[in-house]
C-alpha positions in Angstrom: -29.6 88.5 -10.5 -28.6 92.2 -9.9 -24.8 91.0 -10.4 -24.8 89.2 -13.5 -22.0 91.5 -15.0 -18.7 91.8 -16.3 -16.4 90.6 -13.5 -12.9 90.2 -14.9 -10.6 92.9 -17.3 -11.0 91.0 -20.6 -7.5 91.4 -21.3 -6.9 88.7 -18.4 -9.0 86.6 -19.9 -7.4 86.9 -23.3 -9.9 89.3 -24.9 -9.3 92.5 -26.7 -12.6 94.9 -24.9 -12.6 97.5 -28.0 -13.1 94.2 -30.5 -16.0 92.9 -28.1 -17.7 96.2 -28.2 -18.5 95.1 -32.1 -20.5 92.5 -30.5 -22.9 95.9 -29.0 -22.3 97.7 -32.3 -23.5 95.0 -34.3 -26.8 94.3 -32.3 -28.0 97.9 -32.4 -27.7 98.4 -35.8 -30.5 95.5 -35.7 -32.5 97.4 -33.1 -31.9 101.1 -34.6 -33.6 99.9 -37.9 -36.2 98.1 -35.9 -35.0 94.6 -37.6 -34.9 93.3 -33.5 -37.1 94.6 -30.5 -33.8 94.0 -28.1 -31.5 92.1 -26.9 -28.9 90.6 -24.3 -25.1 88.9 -25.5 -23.1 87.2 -22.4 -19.2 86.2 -22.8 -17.7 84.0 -20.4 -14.2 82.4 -20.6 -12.6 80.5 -17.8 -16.1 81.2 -15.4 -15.5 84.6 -15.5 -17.7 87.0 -17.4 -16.3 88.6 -19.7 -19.0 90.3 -21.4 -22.6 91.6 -21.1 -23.5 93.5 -23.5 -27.9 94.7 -23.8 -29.5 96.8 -25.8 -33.5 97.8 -27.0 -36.6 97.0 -25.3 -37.9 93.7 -23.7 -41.4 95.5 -24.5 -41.1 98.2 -27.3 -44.9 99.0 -26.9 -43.8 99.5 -23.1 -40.9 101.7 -23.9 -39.1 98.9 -21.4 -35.9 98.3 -21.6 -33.7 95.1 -21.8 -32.3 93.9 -18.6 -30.0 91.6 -17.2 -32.8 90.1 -15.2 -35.4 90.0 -18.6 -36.9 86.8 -18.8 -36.8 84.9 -22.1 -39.0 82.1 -24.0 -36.0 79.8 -25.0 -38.5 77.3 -26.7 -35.6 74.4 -27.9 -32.6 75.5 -25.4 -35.5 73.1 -23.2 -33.9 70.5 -25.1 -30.4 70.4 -23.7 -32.1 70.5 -20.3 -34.5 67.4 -20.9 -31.8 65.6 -22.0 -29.6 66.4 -19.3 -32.5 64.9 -17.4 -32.6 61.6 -18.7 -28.4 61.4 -18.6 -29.3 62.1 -15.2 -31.8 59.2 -15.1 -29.2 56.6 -16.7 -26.6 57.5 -14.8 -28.8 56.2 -11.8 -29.0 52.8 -13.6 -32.8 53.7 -14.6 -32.6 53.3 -17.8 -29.8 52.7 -20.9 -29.2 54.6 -24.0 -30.4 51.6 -26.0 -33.3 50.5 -24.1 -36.8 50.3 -26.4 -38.8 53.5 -25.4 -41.6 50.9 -25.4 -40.7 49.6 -21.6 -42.0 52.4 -20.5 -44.3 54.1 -22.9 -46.3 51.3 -24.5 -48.2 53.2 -27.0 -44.9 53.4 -29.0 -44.7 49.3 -29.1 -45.4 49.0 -32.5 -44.7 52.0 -35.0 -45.6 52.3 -39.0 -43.2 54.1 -40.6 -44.5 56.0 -43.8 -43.2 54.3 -47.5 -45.7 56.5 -50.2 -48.9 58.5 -50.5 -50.3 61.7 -49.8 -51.0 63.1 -46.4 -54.7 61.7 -46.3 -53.7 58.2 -47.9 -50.4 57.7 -46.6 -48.8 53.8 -47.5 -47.1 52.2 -44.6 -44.9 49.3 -43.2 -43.7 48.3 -39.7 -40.6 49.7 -37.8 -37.8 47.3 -38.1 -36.1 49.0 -35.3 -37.6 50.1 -32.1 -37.6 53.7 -31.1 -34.6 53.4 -28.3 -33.6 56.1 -25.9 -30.5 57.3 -28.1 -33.2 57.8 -31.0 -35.1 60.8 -29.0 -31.7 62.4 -27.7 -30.1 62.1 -31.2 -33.6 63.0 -33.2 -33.1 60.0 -35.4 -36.8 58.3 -34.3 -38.3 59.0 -37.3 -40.2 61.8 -35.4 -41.0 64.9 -37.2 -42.5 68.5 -36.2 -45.7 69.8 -38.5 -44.2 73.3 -39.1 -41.3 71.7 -41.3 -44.0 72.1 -44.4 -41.5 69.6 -45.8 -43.4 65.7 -46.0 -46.7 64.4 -46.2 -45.9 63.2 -42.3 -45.5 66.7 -41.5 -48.7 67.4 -43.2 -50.4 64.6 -41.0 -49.0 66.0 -37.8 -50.9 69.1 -38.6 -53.8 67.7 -39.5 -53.6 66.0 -36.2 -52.8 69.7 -34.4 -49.0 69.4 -34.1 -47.8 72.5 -35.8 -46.0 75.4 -33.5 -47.9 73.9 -30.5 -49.9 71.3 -29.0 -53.8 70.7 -28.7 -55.9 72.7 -26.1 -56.5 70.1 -23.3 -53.9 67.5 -23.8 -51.2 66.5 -21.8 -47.6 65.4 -22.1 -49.3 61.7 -21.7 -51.9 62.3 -24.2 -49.8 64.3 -26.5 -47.6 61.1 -26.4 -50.3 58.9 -27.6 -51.3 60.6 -30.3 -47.7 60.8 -31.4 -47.7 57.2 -31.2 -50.1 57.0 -33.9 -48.8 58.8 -36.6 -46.4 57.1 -38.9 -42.8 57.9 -38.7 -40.9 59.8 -41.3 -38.5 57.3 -41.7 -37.1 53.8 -40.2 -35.8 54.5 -36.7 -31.6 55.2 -36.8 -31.3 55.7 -40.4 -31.7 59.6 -40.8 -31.7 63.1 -38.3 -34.8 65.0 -38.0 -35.4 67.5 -36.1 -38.6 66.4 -34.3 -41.0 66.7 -31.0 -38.3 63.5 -29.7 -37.5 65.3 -27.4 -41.1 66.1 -25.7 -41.4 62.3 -25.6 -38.0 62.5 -24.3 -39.3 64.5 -21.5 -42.3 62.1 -20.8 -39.9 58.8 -20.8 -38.0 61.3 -18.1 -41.8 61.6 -15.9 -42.6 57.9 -15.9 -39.0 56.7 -14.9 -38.6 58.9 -12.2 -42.3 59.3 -11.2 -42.0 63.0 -10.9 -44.1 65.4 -13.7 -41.3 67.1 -16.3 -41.4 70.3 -14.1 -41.3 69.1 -11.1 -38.4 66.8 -12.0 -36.7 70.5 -13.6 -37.2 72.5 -10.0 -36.1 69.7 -7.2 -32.9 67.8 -9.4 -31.9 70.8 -11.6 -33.0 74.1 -11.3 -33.2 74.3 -7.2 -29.6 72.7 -6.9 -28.1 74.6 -9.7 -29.8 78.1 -8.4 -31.8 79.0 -11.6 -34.2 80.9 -10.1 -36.2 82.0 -13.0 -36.4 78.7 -14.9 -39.9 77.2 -15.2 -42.8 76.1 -17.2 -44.2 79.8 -16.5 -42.3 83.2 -15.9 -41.3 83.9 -12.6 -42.1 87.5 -12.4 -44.5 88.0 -15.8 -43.5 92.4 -15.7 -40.3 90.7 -16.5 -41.2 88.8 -19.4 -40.0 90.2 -23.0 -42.3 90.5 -25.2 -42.6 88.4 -28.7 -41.8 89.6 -32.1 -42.2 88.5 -35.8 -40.6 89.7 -38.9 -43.4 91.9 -40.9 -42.8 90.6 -44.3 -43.8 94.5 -45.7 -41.6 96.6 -43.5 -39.3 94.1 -42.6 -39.4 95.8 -39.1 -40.1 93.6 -35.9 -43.9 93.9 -35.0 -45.1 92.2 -31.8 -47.1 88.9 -31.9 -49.3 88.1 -28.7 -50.6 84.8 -29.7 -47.1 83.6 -28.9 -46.4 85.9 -26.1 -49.3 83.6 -24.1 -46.6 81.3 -23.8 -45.1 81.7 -20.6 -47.9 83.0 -18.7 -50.2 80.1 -18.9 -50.3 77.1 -16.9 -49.0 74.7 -20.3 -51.6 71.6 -20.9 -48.6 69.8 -22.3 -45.1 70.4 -20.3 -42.9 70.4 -23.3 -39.4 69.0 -22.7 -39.1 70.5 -26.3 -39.8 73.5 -26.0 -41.8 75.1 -23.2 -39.3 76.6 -20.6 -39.0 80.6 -19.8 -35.0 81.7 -18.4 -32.9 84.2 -17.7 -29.6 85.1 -19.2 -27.9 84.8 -15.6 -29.9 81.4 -15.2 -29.3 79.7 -18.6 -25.6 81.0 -18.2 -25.2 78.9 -14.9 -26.9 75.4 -17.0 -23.9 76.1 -19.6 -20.9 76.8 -17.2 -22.0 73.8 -15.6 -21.8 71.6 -18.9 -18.6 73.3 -19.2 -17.7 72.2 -15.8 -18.2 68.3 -16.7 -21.5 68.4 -15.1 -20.7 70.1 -11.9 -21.0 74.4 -10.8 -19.9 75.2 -7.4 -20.1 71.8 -5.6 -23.3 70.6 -7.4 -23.2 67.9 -9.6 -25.7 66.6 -11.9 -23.8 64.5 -14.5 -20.1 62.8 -14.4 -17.3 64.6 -16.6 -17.8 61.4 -18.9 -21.0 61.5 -19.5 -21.0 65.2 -20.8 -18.1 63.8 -22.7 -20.5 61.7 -24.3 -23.4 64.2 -24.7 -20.9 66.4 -26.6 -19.9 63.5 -29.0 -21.0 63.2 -32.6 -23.2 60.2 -33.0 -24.3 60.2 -36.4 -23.1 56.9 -37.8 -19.6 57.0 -39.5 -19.1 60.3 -37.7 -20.9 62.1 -40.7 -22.0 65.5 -40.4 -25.5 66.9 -40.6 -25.6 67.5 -44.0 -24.6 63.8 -45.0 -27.2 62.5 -42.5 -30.1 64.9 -41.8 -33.1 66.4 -43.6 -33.5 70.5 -44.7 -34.0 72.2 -41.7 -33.6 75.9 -41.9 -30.8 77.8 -44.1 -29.4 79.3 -40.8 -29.1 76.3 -38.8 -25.5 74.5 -39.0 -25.0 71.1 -41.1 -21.7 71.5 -42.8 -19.2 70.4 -40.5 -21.4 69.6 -37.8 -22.7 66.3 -35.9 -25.1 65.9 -33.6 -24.7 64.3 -30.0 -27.2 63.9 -27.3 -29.2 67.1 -27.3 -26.4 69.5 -28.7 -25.2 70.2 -32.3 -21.2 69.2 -32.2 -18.6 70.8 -34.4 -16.5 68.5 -36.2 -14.7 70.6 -38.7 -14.6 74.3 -38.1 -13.0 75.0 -42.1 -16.1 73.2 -43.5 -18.6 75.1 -41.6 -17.2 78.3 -42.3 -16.5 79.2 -38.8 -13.8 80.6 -36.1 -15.8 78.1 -33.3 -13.3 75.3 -32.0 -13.9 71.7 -32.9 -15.7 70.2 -29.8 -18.2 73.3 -29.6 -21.7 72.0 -28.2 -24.4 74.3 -29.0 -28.5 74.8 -29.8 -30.9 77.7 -30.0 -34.8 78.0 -29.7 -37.1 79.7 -31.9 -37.4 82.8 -30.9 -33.7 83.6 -31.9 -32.0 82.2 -29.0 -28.7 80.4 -28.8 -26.0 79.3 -26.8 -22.5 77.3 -27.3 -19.7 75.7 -25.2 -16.5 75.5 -26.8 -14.3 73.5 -23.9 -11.1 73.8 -25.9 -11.4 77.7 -25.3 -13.1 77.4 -22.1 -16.2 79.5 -23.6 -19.3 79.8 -23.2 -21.7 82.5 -24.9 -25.5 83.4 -24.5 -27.5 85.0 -26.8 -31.3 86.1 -25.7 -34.5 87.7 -27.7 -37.5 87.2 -29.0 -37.7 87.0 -32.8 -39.6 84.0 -34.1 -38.4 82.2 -36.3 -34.4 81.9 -35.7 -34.3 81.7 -39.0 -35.2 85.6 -40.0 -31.4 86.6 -40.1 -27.9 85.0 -39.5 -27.5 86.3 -36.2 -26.0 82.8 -35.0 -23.1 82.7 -37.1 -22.9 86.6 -37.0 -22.2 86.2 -33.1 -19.7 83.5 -33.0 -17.7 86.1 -35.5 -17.3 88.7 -33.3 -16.7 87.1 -30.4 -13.9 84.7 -31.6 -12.5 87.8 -33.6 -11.8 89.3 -30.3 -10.4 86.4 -28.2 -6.7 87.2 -29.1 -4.9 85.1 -26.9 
């Protein structure tokens, strides 16, 4: 999109410019010591952009600069997406937040749900809840993922192939099954954990509406919404950024191909969890429509009150992450912060630590993505590269910052 860029003075929009050029300051000091290959920042307040700010290489092997147009793995900002997609689905009267997943997806009639024992004798008794719809969108299934190293469940998922990606040859309905099989972490409603719930999310969302997961994305959200460079696989691969990890000796960004596949294969599994590739400009237009109550410039995908209740805590009692949820990374939020269907939710800004407004909606993907809405500012902020994992440095927190430090009015 050659005119994704700054299209109001900030000052209207009550931001001071010289305090959002910290935002650019603080980035490059990540690519000038090679800590980050490159990377893209978007401000937007009241739908105007506010700020774009770039800097580094989309390919440092390449010499290739970052560009608006640079096309990013957002692994979990699918999540939001998916989940939009099955509010999209209820709203039609095709399914209800408390419906058994088991109505349509059989294979999850009758979980175990794991009580002792190791990995390769694990002890288990029968679900006393089923799995509903709210459980995927609010990981609270019992669901886990195998790279959380953190329970012998975790350890089985592995076992079975689920670490950072799927088994070669299976689909979304396969992957499903074997899901089904594996005992839960915990009873369904009565803990958070972040967990493939929402890939089985995004297969409840195929056999509802009888469309496959990206087909489903391209005709009732992408296409009407005019993200042009959202997809299952990149739209223009020369404009795909390369992937990065942390090298533990140098501590300098060092590129990792076996990741960078993803996005220029045809995917066995279409992961609602994970598997999309956007743009800044594209992901940008999903968030002001969010912000919009579910609508961007006469389309409409979801009623004001249902984004309402997408951006609502729903943790029981209103408790916060750290109350209700298992370990996760140090950098993701808990303090402070609920969960709602498919977002983190600020609750209380002073115990997380942050200038963010309570209300903010927000998630990030793997590779050091992340976005937010913050409708009591009329906010929204983008955040693109390709570090895995998010967890390598604070850039989350960093971000929010500097750009609340410079909305003055």
């Amino acid at each position: 999109m050659a005119d994704f860029e700054v299209d109001v003075d900030p000052a209207e929009a009550g931001f001071d410019a010289a305090r959002l050029s910290r935002i650019d300051a603080h980035c490059d000091r990540y690519v000038e010591d090679g800590r980050l290959p490159g990377w893209l920042a978007v401000v937007s307040r009241h739908g105007r952009i506010v700020h774009v700010g770039r800097g580094g290489c989309r390919d440092v092997e390449g010499s290739l600069p970052v560009e608006t147009d640079t096309l990013w793995r957002i692994f979990s900002m699918t999540k939001p997406i998916t989940s939009v997609a099955a509010m999209m689905l209820a709203e039609e009267g095709l399914l209800e937040l408390d419906d058994p997943i088991s109505r349509w997806l059989p294979e999850f009639a009758s979980p175990r749900v794991y009580v002792k024992g190791s990995a390769l004798a694990p002890s288990t008794e029968p679900a006393t809840e089923p799995i509903r719809v709210w459980h995927l969108l609010t990981h609270t299934a019992g669901l886990t993922y195998g790279f959380h190293h953190g329970h012998p469940v975790d350890a089985i998922y592995r076992a079975a192939g689920f670490e950072w990606g799927t088994p070669p040859g299976l689909d979304l309905a396969s992957c499903c099954e074997r899901w089904a099989s594996l005992p839960l972490l915990f009873q369904p409603g009565t803990e958070w954990n972040y967990s493939i719930a929402t890939d089985v999310l995004g297969r409840l969302v195929e056999v509802v509406s009888g469309l496959p997961l990206d087909e489903f994305f391209a005709t009732r959200i992408f296409t009407p919404l005019g993200m042009t460079d959202t997809g299952f696989l990149a739209s223009s691969p020369a404009r795909l950024a390369a992937m990065y990890v942390r090298d533990p000796a140098s501590g300098r960004a060092v590129r990792n191909d076996a990741f960078g596949r993803l996005g220029t294969v045809t995917p066995d599994c279409l992961s609602g969890g994970g598997g999309l590739v956007s743009s800044a400009p594209d992901y940008w237009r999903f968030t002001e429509m969010l912000l919009r109550g579910g609508e961007l410039d006469g389309v409409r995908l979801l009623s004001p009150r249902t984004v309402t209740l997408m951006a609502s805590n729903h943790l029981p009692g209103h408790v916060d992450l750290e109350q209700f949820g298992r370990p996760l990374f140090a950098e993701m939020p808990f303090d402070g912060h609920g969960f709602g269907l498919g977002f983190s939710v600020l609750e209380d800004p002073v115990k997380a630590r942050t200038l963010s407004s309570a209300g903010e909606f927000a998630w990030g993907g793997a590779a050091s993505t992340a976005f937010w809405v913050d409708p009591d500012e009329d906010l929204t902020v983008g955040f693109y590269t390709q570090l895995l994992p998010s967890s390598t440095y604070r850039l989350r927190p960093q971000l929010r910052q500097l750009v609340y430090q410079a909305l003055v009015a």
